[in-house]
C-alpha positions in Angstrom: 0.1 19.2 19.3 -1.0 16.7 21.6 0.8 13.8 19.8 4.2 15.8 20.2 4.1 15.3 23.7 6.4 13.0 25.3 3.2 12.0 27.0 1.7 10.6 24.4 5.0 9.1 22.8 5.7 7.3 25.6 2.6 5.2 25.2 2.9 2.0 23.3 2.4 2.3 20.0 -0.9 0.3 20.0 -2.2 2.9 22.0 -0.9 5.8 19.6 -2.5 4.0 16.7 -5.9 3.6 18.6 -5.5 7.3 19.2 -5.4 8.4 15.6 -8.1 5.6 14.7 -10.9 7.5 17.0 -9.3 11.3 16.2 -10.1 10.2 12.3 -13.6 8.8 13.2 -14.8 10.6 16.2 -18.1 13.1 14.8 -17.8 17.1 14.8 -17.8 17.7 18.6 -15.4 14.8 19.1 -17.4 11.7 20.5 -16.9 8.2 19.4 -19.8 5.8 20.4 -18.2 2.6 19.2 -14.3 3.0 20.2 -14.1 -1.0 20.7 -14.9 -1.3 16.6 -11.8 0.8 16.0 -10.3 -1.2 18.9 -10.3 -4.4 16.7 -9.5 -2.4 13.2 -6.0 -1.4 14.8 -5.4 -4.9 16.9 -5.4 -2.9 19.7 -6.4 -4.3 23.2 -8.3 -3.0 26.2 -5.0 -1.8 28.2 -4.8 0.8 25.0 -7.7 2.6 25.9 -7.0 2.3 29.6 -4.0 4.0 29.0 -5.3 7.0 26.9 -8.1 7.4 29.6 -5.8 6.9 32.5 -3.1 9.3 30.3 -6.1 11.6 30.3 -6.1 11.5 26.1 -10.1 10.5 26.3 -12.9 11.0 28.6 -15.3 7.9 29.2 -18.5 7.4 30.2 -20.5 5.0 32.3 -22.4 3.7 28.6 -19.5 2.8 26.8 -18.9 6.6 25.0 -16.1 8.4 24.8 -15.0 11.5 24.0 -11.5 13.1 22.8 -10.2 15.3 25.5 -8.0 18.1 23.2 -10.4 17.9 20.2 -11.3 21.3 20.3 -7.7 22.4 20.5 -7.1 20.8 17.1 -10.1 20.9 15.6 -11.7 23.5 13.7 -15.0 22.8 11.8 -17.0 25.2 8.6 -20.0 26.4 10.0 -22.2 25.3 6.7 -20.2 21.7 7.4 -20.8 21.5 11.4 -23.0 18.7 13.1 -24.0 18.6 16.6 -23.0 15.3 18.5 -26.3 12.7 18.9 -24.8 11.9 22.2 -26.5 15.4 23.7 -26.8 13.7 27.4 -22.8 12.6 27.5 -22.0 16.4 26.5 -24.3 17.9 28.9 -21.8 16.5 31.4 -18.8 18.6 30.0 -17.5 22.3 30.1 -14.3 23.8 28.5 -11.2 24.7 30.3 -9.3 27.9 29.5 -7.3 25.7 27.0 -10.4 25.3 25.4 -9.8 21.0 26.3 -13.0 19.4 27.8 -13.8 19.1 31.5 -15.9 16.1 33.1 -18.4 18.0 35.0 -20.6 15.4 37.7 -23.2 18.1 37.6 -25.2 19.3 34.3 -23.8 22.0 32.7 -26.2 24.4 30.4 -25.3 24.6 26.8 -25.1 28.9 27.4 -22.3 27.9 29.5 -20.1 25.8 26.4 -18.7 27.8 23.6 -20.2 26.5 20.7 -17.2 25.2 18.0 -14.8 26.9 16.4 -15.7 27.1 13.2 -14.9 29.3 9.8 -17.2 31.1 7.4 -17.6 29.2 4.3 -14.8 30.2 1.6 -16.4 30.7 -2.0 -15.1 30.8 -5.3 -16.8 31.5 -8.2 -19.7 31.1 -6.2 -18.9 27.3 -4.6 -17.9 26.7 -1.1 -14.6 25.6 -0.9 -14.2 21.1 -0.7 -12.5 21.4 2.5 -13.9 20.5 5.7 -11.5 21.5 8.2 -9.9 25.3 8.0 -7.6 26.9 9.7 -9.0 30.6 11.4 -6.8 33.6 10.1 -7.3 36.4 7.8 -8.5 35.9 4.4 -5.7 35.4 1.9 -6.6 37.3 -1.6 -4.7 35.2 -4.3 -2.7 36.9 -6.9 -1.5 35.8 -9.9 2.5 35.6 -10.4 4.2 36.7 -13.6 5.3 34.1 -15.8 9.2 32.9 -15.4 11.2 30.5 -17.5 13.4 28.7 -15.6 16.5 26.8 -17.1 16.5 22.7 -16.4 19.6 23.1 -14.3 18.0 26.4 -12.2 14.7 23.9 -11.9 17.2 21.0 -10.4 18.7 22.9 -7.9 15.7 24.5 -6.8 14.1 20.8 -6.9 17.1 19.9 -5.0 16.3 22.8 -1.9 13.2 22.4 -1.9 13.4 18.7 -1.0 16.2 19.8 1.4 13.5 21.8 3.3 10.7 20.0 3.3 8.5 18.5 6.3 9.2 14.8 7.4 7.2 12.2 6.4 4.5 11.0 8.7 3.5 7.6 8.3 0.2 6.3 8.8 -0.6 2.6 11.4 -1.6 0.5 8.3 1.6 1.4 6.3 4.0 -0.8 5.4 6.9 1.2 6.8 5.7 1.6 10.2 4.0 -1.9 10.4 7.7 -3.3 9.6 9.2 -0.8 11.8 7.1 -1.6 15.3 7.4 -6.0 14.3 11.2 -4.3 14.3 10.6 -3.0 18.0 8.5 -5.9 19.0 11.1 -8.4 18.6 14.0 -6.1 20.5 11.1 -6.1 23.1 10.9 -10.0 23.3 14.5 -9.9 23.6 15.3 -7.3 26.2 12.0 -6.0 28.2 13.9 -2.9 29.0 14.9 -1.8 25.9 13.6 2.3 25.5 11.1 3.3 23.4 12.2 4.6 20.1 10.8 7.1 17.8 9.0 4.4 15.6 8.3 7.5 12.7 11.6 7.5 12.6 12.2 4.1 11.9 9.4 3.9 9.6 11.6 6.5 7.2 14.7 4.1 7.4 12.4 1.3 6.3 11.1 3.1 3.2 14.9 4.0 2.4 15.7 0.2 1.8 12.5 -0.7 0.3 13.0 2.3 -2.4 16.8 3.4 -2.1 18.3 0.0 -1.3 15.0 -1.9 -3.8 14.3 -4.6 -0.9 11.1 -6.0 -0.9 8.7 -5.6 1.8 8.7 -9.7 2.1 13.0 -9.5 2.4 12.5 -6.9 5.2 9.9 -8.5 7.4 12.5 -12.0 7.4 15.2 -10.0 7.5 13.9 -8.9 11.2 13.2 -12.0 12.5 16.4 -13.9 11.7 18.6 -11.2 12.6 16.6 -11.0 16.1 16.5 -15.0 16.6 20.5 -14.8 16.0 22.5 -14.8 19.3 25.0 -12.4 17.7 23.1 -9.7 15.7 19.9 -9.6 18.5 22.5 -7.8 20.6 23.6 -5.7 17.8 20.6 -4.8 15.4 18.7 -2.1 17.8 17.2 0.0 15.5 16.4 0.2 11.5 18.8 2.4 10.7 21.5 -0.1 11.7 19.3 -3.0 9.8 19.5 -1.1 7.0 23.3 -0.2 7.5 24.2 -3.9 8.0 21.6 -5.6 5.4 24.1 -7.2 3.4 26.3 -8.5 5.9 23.8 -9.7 7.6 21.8 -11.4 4.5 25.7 -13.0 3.7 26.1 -14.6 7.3 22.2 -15.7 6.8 22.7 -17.8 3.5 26.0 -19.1 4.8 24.2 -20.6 7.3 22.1 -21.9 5.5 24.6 -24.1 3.7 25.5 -27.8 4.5 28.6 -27.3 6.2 32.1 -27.5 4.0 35.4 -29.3 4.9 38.6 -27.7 4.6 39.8 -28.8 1.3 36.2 -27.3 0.4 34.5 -30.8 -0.1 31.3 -31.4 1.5 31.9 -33.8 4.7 31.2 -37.3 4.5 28.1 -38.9 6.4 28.9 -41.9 8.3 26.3 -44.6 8.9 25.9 -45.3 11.9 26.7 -48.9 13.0 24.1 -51.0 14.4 25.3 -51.3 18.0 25.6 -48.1 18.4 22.3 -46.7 18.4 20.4 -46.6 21.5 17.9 -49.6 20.5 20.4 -52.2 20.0 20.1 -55.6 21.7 22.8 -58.1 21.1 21.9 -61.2 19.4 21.3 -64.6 21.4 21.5 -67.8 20.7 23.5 -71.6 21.8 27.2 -71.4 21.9 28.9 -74.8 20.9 30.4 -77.2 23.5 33.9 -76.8 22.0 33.5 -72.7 22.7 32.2 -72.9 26.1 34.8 -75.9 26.8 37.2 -73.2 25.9 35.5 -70.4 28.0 35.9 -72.3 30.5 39.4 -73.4 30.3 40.1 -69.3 29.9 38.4 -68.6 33.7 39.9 -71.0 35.2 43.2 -69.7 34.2 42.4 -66.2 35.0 41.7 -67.2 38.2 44.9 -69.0 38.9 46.9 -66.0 37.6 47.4 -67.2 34.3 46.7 -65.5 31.1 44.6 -66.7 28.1 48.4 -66.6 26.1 
């Protein structure tokens, strides 16, 4: 697929998320009339969709229209279910390529000349077409039903146990929590060092759901966890991914109440605050006023034997 590519994962992930955004709302030949409404759903920005275009991902057009390069590729649409695009004039302008991707064509191309879409014979049962919108195209598969076997609570456990073993990864969607924590995760690293690589932000997502259900932190606990660990001089250098968050979690929530804590003496007394004396803060004027004439009879006395060499013994 298209979002395999290392193409497309090297994009930001702004512009991945814009990507799915249009892929879920584009119509049936793969044309999106509107992308800057989905361009404000996501909090994405106009760079985004310059990238995809410049990336080659979407195919604009002088009105504002676009149109999802690979959406044939991917897509493949019930014939009882399939709705021509309303923007007929854009798709006069486009042809296939042997990959069955669209081409930009300057000049008008007839429709005899574009396959029409994939699509799939309605599948019925008990006389009703099947809910589905999308199919895949492959040979009809004739369900048949299995014999009946009791399986013991320990068989069912391990089997339980496999089957999780083998089973697909997770994919998480741009308004989860997992991968909303997991790019402010990357976002922060990026403040921090603009040269940090791109990571695999799917993955990071998964380690955020294993301390929100295996570890029980809260989403809340998570989201402040990232930003004091990445405003720490120490643990910015250190934390680089979630898996290592999640790894160092408790040390690092230790060292973050610890700080947090009026510092202790020795003896493990709280230290003593000192007032600070009047003439030494930066405001103070000393006070003025008439001396007597005893003292300045005295002052004198006490320069003039200074000056002779004397002392004021």
């Amino acid at each position: 697929m298209v979002t395999d590519t290392d193409t497309f994962l090297d994009m930001p992930a702004t512009a991945q998320n814009l990507y799915f955004h249009l892929s879920i709302h584009a119509d049936d030949d793969g044309f999106v009339g509107n992308p800057k409404t989905y361009m404000r759903i996501c909090a994405a920005r106009d760079d985004d969709l310059k990238i995809l275009i410049a990336k080659e991902f979407l195919i604009a057009f002088d009105n504002g229209v676009i149109v999802i390069k690979d959406w044939r590729i991917h897509n493949t649409i019930r014939k009882d279910r399939y709705h021509p695009t309303t923007y007929q004039e854009e798709f006069k302008h486009l042809s296939l390529a042997e990959n069955d991707s669209y081409v930009y064509q300057t000049g008008i191309i007839k429709r005899a000349e574009v396959e029409e879409p994939k699509t799939v014979d309605s599948l019925t049962t008990a006389g009703e077409p099947s809910g589905n919108q999308s199919a895949t195209i492959t040979r009809p598969v004739v369900a048949k039903r299995l014999p009946e076997v009791k399986l013991s609570k320990a068989k069912l456990s391990k089997d339980k146990k496999t089957l999780r073993g083998k089973s697909d990864k997770r994919t998480y969607a741009p308004d989860s929590d997992e991968l909303k924590l997991a790019t402010k995760l990357w976002e922060k690293i990026l403040e921090n060092n603009p040269e940090a690589k791109y990571p695999n932000l799917q993955s990071w997502a998964n380690d955020v759901r294993l301390m929100h259900e295996r570890d029980k932190r809260t989403w809340q606990q998570i989201s402040n966890m990232i930003d004091w660990c990445q405003n720490d001089d120490f643990w910015q250098a250190n934390i680089l991914s979630a898996k290592k968050l999640r790894e160092k979690y408790d040390q690092l929530k230790a060292q973050a109440l610890r700080s947090a804590k009026p510092r202790q003496s020795v003896y493990g007394r709280q230290q003593r605050k000192e007032p600070v004396p009047d003439w030494a803060k930066p405001d103070y004027k000393a006070p003025t006023g008439d001396i007597s004439a005893e003292a300045k009879a005295a002052i004198a006395a006490a320069k003039a034997r200074l000056a002779a060499g004397g002392t004021n013994d």
